[in-house]
LOLUM-667570 format. One record per residue (C-alpha): residue number from 0; residue in one letter; chain; x, y, z. Coordinates in nm, 2 decimals. Each point is the difference from the previous one (the first is absolute). Layout:
BEGIN
nr->NUM; rest->a; kette->A; x->X; y->Y; z->Z
...
This chain:
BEGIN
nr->0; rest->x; kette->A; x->-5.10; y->2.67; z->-10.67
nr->1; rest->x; kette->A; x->0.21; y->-0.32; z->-0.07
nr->2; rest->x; kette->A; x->-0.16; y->-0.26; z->0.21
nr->3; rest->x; kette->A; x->0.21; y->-0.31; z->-0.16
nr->4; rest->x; kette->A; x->0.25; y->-0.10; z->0.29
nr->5; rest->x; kette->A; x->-0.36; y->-0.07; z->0.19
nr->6; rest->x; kette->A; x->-0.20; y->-0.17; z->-0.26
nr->7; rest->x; kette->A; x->0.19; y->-0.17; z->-0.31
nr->8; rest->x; kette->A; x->0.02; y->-0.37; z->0.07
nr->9; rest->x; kette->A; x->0.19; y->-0.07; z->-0.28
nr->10; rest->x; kette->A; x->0.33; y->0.10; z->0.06
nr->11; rest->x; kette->A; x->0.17; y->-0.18; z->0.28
nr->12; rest->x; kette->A; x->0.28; y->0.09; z->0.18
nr->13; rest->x; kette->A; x->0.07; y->-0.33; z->0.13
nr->14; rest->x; kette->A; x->0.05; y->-0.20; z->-0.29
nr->15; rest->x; kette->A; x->0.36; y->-0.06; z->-0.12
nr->16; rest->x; kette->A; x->-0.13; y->-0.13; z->-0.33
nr->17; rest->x; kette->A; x->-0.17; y->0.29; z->-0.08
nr->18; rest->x; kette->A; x->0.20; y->0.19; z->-0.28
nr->19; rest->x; kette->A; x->-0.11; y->0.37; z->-0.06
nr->20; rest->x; kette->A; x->0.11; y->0.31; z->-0.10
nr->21; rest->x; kette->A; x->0.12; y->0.25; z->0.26
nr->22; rest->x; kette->A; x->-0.35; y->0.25; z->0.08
nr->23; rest->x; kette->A; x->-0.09; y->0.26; z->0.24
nr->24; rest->x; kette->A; x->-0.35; y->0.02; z->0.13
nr->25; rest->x; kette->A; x->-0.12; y->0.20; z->0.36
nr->26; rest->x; kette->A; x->-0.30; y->0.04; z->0.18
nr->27; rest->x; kette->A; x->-0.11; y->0.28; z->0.29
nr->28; rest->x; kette->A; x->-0.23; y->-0.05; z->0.24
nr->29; rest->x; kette->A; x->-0.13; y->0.10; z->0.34
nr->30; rest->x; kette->A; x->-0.13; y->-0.28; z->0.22
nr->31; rest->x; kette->A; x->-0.19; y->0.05; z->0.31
nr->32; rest->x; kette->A; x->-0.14; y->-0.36; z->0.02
nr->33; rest->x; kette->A; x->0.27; y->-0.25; z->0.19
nr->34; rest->x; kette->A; x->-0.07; y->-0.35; z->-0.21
nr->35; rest->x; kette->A; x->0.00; y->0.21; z->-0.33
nr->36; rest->x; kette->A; x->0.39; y->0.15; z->0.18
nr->37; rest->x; kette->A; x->0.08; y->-0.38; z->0.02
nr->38; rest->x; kette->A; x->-0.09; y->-0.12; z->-0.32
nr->39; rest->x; kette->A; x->0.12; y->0.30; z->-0.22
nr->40; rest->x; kette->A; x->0.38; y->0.00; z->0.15
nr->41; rest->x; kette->A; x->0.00; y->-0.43; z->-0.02
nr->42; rest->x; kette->A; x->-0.08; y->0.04; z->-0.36
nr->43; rest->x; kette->A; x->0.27; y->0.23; z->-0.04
nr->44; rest->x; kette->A; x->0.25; y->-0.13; z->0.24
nr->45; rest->x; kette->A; x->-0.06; y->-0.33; z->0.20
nr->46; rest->x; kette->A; x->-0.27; y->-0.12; z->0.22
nr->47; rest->x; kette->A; x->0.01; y->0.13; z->0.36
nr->48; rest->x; kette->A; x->-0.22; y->0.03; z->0.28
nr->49; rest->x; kette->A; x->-0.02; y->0.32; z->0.18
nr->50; rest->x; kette->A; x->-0.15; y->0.16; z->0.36
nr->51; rest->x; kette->A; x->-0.11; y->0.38; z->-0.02
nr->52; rest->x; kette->A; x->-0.04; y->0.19; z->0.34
nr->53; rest->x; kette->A; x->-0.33; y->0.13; z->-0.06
nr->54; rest->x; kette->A; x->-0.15; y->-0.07; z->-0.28
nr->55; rest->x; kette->A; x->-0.24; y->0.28; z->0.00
nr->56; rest->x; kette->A; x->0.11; y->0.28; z->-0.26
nr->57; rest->x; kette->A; x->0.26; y->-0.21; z->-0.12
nr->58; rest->x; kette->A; x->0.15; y->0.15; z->-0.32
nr->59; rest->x; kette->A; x->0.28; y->-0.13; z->-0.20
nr->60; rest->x; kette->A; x->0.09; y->0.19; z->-0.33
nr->61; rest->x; kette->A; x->0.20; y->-0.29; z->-0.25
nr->62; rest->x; kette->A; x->0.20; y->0.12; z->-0.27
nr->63; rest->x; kette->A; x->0.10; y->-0.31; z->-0.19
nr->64; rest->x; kette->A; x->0.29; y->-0.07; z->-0.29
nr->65; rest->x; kette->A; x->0.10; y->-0.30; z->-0.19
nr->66; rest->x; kette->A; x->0.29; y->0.00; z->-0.25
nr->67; rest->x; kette->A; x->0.01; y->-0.32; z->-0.16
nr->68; rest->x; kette->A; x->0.07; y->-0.28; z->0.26
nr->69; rest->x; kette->A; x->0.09; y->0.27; z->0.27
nr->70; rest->x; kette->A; x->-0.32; y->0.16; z->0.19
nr->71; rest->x; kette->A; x->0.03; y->0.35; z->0.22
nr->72; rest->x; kette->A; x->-0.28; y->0.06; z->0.29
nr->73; rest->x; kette->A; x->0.02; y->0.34; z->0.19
nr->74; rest->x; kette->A; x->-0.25; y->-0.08; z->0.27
nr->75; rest->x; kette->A; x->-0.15; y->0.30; z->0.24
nr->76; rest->x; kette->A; x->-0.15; y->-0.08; z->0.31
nr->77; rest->x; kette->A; x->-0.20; y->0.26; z->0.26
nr->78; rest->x; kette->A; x->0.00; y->-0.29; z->0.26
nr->79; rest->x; kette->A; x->0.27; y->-0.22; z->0.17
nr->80; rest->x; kette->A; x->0.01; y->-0.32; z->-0.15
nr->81; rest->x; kette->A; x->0.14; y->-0.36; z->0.03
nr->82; rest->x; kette->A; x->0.09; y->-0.20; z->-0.31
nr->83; rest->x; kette->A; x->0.08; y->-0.39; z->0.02
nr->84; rest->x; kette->A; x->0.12; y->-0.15; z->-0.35
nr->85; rest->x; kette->A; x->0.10; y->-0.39; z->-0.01
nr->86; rest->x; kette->A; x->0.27; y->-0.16; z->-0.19
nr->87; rest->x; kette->A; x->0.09; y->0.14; z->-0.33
nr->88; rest->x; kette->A; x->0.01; y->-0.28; z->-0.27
nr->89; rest->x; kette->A; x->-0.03; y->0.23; z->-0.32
nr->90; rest->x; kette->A; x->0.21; y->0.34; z->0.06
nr->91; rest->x; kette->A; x->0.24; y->0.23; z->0.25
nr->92; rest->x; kette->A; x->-0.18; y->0.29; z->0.16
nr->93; rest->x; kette->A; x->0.19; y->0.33; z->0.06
nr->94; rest->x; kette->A; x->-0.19; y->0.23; z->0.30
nr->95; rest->x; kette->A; x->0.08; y->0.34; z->0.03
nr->96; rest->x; kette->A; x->-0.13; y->0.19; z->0.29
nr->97; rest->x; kette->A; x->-0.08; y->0.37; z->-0.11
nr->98; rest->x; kette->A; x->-0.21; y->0.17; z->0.29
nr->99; rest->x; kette->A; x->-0.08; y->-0.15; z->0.32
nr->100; rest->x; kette->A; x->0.13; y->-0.25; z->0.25
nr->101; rest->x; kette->A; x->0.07; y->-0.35; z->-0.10
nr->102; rest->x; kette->A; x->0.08; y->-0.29; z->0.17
nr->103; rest->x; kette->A; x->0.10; y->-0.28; z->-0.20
nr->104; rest->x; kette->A; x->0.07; y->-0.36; z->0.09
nr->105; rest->x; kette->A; x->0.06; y->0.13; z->0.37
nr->106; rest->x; kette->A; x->0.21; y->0.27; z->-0.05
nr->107; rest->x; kette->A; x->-0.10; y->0.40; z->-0.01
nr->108; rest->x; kette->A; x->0.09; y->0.29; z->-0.24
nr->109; rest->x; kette->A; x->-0.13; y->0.33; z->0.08
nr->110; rest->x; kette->A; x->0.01; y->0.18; z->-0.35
nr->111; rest->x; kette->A; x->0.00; y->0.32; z->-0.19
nr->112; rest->x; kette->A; x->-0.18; y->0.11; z->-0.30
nr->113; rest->x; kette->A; x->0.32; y->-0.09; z->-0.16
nr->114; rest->x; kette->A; x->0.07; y->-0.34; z->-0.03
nr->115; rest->x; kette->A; x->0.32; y->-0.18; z->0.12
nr->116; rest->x; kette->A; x->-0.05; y->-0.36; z->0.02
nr->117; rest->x; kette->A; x->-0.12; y->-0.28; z->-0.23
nr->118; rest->x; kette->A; x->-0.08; y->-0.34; z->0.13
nr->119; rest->x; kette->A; x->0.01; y->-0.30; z->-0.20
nr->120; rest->x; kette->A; x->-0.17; y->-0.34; z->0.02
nr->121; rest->x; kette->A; x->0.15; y->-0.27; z->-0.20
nr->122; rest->x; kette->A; x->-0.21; y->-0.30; z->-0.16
nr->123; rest->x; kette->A; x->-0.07; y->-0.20; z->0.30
nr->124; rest->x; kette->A; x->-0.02; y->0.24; z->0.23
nr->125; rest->x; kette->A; x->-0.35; y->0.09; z->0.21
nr->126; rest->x; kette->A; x->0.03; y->0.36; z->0.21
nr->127; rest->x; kette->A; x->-0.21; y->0.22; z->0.22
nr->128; rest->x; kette->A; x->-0.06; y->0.43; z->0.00
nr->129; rest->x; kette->A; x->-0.17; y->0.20; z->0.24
nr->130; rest->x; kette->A; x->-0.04; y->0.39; z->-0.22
nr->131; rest->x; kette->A; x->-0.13; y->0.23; z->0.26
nr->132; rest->x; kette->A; x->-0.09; y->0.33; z->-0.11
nr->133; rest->x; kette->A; x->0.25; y->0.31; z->0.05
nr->134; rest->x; kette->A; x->-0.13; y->0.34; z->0.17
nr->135; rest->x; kette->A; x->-0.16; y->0.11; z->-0.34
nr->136; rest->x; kette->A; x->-0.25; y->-0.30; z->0.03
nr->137; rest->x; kette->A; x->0.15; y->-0.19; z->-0.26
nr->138; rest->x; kette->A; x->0.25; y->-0.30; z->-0.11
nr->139; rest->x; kette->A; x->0.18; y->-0.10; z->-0.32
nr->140; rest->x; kette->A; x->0.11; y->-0.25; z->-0.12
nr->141; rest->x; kette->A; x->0.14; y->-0.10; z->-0.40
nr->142; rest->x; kette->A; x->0.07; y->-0.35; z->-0.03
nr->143; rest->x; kette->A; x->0.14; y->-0.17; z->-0.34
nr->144; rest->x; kette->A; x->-0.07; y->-0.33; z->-0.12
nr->145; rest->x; kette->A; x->0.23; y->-0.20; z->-0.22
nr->146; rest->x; kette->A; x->-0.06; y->-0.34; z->-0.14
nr->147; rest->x; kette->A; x->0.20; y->-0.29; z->0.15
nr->148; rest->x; kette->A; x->0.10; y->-0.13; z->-0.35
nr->149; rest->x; kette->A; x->0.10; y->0.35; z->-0.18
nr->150; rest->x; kette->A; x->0.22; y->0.11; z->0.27
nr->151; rest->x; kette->A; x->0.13; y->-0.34; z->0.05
nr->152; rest->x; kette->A; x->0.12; y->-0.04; z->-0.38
nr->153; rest->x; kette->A; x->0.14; y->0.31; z->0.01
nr->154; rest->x; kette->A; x->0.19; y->0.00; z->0.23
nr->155; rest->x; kette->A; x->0.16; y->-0.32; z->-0.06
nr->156; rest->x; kette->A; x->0.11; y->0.14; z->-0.36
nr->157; rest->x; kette->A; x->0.11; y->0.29; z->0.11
nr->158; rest->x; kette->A; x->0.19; y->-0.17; z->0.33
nr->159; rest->x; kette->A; x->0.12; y->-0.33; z->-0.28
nr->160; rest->x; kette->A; x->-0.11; y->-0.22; z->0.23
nr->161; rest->x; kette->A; x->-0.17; y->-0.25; z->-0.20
nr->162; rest->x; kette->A; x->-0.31; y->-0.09; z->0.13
nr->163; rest->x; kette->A; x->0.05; y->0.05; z->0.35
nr->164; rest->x; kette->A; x->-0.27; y->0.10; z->0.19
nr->165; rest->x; kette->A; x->-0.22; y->0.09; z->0.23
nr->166; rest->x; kette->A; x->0.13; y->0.37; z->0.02
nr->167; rest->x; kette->A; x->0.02; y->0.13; z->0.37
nr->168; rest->x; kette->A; x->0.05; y->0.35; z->0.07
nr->169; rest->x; kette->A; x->0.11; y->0.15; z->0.34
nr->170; rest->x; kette->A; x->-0.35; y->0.11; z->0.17
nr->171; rest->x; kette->A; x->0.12; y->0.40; z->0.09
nr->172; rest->x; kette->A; x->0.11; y->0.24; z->-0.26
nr->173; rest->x; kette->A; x->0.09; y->0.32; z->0.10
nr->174; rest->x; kette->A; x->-0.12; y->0.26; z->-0.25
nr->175; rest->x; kette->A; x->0.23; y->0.30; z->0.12
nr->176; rest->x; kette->A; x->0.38; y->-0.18; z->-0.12
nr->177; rest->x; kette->A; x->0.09; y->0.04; z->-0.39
nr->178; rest->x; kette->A; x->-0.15; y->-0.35; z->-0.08
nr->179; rest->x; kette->A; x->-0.27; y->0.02; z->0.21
nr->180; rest->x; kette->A; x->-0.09; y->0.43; z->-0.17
nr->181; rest->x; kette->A; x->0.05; y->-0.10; z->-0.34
nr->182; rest->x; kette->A; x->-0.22; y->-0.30; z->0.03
nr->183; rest->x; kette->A; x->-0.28; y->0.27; z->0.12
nr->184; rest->x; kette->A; x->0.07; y->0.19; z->-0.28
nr->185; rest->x; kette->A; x->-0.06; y->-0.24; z->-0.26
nr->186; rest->x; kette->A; x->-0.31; y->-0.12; z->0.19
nr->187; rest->x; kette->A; x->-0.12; y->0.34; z->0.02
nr->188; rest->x; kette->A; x->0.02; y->0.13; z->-0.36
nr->189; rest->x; kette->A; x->-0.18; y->-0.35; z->-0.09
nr->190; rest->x; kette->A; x->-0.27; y->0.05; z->0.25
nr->191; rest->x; kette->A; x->-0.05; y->0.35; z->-0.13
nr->192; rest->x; kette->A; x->0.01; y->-0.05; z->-0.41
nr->193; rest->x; kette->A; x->-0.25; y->-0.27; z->0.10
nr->194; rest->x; kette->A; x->-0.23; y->0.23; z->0.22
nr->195; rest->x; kette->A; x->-0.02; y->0.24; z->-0.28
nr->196; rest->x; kette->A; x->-0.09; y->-0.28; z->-0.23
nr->197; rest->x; kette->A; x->0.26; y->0.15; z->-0.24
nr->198; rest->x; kette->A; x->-0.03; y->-0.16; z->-0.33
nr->199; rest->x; kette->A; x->0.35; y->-0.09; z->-0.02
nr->200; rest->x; kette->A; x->-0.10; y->-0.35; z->0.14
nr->201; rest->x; kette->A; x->-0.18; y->-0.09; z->-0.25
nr->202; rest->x; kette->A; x->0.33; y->0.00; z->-0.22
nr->203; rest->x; kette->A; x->0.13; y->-0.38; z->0.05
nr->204; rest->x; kette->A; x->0.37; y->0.10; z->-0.01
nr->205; rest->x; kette->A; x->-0.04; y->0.22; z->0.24
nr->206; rest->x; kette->A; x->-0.24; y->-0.19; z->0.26
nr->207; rest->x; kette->A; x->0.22; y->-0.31; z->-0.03
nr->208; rest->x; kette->A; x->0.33; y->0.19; z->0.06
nr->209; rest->x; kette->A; x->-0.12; y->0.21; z->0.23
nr->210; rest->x; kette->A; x->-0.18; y->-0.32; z->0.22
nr->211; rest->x; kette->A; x->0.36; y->-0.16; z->-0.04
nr->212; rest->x; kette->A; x->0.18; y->0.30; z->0.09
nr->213; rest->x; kette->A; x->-0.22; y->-0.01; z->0.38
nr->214; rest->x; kette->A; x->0.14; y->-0.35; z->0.01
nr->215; rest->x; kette->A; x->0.35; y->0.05; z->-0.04
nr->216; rest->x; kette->A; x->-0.01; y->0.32; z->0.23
nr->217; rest->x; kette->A; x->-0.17; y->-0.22; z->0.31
nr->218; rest->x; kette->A; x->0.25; y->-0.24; z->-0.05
nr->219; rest->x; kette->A; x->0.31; y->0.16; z->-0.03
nr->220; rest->x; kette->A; x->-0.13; y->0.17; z->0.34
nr->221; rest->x; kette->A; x->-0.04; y->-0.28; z->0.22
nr->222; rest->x; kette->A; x->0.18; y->-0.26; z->0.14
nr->223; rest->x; kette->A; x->-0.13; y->-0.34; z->-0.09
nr->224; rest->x; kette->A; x->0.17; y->-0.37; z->0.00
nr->225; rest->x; kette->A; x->0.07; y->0.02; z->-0.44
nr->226; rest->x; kette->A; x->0.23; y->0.29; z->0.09
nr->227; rest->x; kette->A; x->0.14; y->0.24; z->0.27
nr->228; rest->x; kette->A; x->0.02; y->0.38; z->-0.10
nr->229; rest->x; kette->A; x->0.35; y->-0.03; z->0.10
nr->230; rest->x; kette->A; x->0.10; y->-0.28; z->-0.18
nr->231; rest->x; kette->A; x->0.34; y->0.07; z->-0.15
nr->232; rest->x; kette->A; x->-0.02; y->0.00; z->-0.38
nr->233; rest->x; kette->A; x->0.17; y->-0.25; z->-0.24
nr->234; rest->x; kette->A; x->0.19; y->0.08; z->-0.33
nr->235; rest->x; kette->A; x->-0.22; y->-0.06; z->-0.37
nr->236; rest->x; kette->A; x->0.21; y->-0.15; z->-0.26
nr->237; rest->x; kette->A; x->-0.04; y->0.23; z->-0.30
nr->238; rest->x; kette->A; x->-0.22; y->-0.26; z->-0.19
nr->239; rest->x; kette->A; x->-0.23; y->0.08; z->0.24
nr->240; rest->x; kette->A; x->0.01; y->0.39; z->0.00
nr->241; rest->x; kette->A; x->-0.03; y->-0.08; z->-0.40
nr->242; rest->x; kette->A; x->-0.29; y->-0.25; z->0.03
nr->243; rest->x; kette->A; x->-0.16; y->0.25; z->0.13
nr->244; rest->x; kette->A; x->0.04; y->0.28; z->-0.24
nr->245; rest->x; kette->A; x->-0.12; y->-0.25; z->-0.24
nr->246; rest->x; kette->A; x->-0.31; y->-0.06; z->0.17
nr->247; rest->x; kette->A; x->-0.11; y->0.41; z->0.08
nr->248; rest->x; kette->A; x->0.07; y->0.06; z->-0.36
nr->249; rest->x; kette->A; x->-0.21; y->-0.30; z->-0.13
nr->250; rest->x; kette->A; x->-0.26; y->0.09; z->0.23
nr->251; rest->x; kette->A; x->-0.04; y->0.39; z->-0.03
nr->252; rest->x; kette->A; x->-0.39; y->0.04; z->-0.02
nr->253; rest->x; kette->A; x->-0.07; y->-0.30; z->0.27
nr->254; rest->x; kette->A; x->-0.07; y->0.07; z->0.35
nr->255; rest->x; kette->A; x->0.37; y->-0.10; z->0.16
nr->256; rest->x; kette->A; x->0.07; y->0.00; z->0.45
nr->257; rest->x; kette->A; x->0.29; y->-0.05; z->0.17
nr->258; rest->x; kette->A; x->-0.05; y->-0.34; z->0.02
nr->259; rest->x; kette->A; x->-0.04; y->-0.12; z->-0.41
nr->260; rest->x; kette->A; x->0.37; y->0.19; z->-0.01
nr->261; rest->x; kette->A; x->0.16; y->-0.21; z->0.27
nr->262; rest->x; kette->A; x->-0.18; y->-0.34; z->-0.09
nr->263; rest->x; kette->A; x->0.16; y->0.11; z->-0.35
nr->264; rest->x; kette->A; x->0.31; y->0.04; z->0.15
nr->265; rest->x; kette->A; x->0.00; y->-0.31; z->0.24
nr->266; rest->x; kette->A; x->0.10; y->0.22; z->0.30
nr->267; rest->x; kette->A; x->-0.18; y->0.18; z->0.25
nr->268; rest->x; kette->A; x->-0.18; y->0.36; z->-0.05
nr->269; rest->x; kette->A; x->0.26; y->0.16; z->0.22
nr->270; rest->x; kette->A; x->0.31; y->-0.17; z->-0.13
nr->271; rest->x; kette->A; x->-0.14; y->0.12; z->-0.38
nr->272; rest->x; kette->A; x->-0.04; y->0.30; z->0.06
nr->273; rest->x; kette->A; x->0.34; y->0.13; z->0.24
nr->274; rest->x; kette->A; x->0.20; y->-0.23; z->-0.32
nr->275; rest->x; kette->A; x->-0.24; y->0.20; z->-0.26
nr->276; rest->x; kette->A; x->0.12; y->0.32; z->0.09
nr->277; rest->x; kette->A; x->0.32; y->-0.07; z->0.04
nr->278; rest->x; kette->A; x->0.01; y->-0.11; z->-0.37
nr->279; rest->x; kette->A; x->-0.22; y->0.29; z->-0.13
nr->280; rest->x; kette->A; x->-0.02; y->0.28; z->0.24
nr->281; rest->x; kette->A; x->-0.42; y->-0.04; z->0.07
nr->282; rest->x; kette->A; x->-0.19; y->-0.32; z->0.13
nr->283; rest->x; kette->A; x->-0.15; y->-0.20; z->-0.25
nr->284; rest->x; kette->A; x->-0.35; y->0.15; z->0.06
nr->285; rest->x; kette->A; x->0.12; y->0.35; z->-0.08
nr->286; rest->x; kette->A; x->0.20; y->-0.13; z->-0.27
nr->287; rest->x; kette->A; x->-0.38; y->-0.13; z->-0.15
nr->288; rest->x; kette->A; x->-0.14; y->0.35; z->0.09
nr->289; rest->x; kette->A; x->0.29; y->0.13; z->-0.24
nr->290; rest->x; kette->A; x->-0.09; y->-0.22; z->-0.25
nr->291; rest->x; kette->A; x->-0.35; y->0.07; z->-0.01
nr->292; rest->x; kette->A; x->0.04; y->0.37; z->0.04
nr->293; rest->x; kette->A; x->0.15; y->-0.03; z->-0.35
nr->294; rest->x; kette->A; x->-0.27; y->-0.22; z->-0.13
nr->295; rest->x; kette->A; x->-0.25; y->0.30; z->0.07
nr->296; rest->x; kette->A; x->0.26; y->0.28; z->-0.15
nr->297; rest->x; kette->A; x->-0.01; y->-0.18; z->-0.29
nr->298; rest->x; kette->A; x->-0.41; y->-0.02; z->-0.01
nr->299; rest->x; kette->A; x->-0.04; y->0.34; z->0.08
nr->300; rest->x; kette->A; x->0.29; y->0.10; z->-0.27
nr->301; rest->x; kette->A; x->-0.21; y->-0.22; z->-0.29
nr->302; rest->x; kette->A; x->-0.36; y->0.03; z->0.07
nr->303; rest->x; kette->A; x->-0.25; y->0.27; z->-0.09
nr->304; rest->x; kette->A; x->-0.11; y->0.19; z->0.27
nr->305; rest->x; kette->A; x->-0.39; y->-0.04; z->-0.07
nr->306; rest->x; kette->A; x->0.01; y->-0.36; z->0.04
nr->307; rest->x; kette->A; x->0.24; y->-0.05; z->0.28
nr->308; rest->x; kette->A; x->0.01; y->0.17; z->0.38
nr->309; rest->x; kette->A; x->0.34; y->0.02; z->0.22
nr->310; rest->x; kette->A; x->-0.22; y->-0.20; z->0.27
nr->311; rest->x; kette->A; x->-0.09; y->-0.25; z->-0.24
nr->312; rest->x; kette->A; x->0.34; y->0.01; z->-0.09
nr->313; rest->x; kette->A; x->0.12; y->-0.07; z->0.34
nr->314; rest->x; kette->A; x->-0.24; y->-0.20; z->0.15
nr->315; rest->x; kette->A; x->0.03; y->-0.27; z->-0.26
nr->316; rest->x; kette->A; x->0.43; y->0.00; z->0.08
nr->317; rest->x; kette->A; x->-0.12; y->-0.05; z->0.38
nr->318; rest->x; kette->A; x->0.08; y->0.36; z->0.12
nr->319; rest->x; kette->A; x->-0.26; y->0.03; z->0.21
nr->320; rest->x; kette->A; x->0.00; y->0.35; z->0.15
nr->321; rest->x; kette->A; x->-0.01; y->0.26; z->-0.22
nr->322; rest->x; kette->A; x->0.21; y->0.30; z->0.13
nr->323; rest->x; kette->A; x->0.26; y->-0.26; z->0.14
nr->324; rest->x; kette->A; x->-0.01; y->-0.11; z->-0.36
nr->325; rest->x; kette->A; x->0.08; y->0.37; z->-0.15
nr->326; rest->x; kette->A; x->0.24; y->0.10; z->0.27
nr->327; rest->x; kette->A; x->0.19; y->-0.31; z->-0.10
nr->328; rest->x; kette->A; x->-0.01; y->0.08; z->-0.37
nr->329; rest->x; kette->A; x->0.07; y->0.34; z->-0.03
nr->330; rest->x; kette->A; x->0.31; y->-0.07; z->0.20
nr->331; rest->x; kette->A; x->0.10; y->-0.23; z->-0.23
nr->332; rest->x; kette->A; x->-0.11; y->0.16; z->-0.35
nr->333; rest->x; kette->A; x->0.03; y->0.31; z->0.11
nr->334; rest->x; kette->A; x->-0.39; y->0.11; z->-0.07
nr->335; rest->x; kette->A; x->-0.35; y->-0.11; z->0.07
nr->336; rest->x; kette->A; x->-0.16; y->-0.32; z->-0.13
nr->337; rest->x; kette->A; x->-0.28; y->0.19; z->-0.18
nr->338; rest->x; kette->A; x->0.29; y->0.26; z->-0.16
nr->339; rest->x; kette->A; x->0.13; y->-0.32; z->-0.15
nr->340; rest->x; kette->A; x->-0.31; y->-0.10; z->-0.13
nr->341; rest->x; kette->A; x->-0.07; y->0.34; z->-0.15
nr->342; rest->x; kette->A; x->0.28; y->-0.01; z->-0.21
């Protein structure tokens, strides 16, 4: 067991300064005493306090994620529970009920196994949740920590807005509109590579871009004061479509997000992308998958089978999932990537 998101006091979450790769590390653990409950999810997340109706048999099972500067906590609870966190200075908190009832800052979801709402506290912001337990005994909750100074820089790259800041998002999110699902999605497939500890993290091209990748999906899904989701678009000049060709090409084996290619282009993410396509058929990110799909046909194509690997292959060109990574290239070279290193 992985006991580094509880015990390592040398990486800090906090501190903007702090320059360091892109890592994954977890941690399981079952807690059945209350102050140890405390201090193991403050570590992870932010201090809080907390009141547990009755404390006896009290049983919390913690799985716990970090990705870089983003940190996941799926918290299970077999008691009804009331969590009081104070004003965030260092990072945004995303809650999203999964099994019980929860009352939060006043106001009451009754939920399903399935989730359907995600609330967001801004920098700033201090909030209350009462979790009570559903009829199975039991309450869930996964909650995702982003640093302040991460998410604030990106999004003002991939917005162009200079250095505006702070960020603010809306504090509801519905998880069942197209935004609101795909948003899910992506948080769900990161949350699950990183629960099976799959070793595809510990390739930097692939943790950085997939870390940016969560980023980019939370904020094109959510109203916030750099940008509405219903913002009309503006026009690129060509120079700008161009400047950023330039910049994929030149940057090929570098992790890239959404918002490097609008800062590149001097527009914003959404305005790059509708003008991208118009000018080449795919966004500019699938346009970089194209190019680095190439960049591994040509690997497999010149190296000796004994020494190379398709994953290796693969994982160092930032495909990241393997059989979404031959689907995609057998359709395009018409066989599979170990055929072509065969040959």
């Amino acid at each position: 067991m992985n006991e580094a998101l509880m015990t390592r006091t040398d990486i800090n979450l906090n501190n903007r300064d702090t320059v360091s790769p892109v890592y994954a590390e977890s941690a399981y653990r079952s807690v059945e005493d209350c102050d140890q409950f405390v201090d193991v999810i403050s570590q992870c997340l932010s201090p809080f306090s907390t009141q547990i109706q009755n404390e006896a048999g009290f049983l919390s099972d913690l799985k716990l994620f970090r990705l870089g500067q983003v940190a996941f906590a799926d918290i299970g609870v077999n008691r009804q529970i009331q969590v009081k966190v104070g004003k965030l200075d260092d990072c945004y908190l995303i809650n999203i009920p999964l099994l019980g009832k929860c009352t939060f800052n006043g106001a009451t979801a009754n939920l399903k196994p399935c989730s359907s709402l995600a609330l967001i506290q801004n920098v700033g912001d201090s909030f209350h949740m009462d979790l009570k337990t559903a009829e199975c005994g039991n309450a869930r909750v996964l909650v995702v920590r982003i640093d302040k100074f991460l998410l604030t820089e990106y999004a003002c790259k991939m917005f162009d807005q200079g250095d505006r800041a702070p960020l603010k998002f809306n504090s509801e999110l519905s998880l069942l509109d197209n935004e609101g699902r795909n948003l899910w999605r992506h948080m769900n497939y990161v949350w699950g590579e990183l629960n099976r500890n799959n070793s595809l993290f510990k390739t930097q091209l692939v943790a950085t871009e997939i870390q940016n990748s969560l980023l980019s999906t939370l904020l094109m899904a959510t109203d916030n004061n750099l940008v509405k989701k219903d913002q009309p678009r503006t026009r690129c000049r060509p120079a700008q479509v161009k400047r950023v060709e330039e910049y994929i090409h030149a940057n090929l084996s570098q992790a890239v997000s959404a918002a490097d290619l609008a800062q590149a282009a001097g527009v914003s993410a959404s305005t790059l992308f509708f003008n991208f396509k118009k000018a080449h058929g795919v966004t500019p990110m699938h346009y970089l998958k194209n190019l680095r799909m190439e960049r591994v046909h040509g690997e497999l194509l010149s190296a000796a089978p004994k020494r190379t690997t398709v994953t290796q292959a693969a994982l160092k060109w930032g495909f990241a999932h393997p059989s979404r990574f031959a689907e995609e290239y057998r359709r395009i070279y018409y066989e599979t990537p170990s055929e072509t290193l065969r040959r």
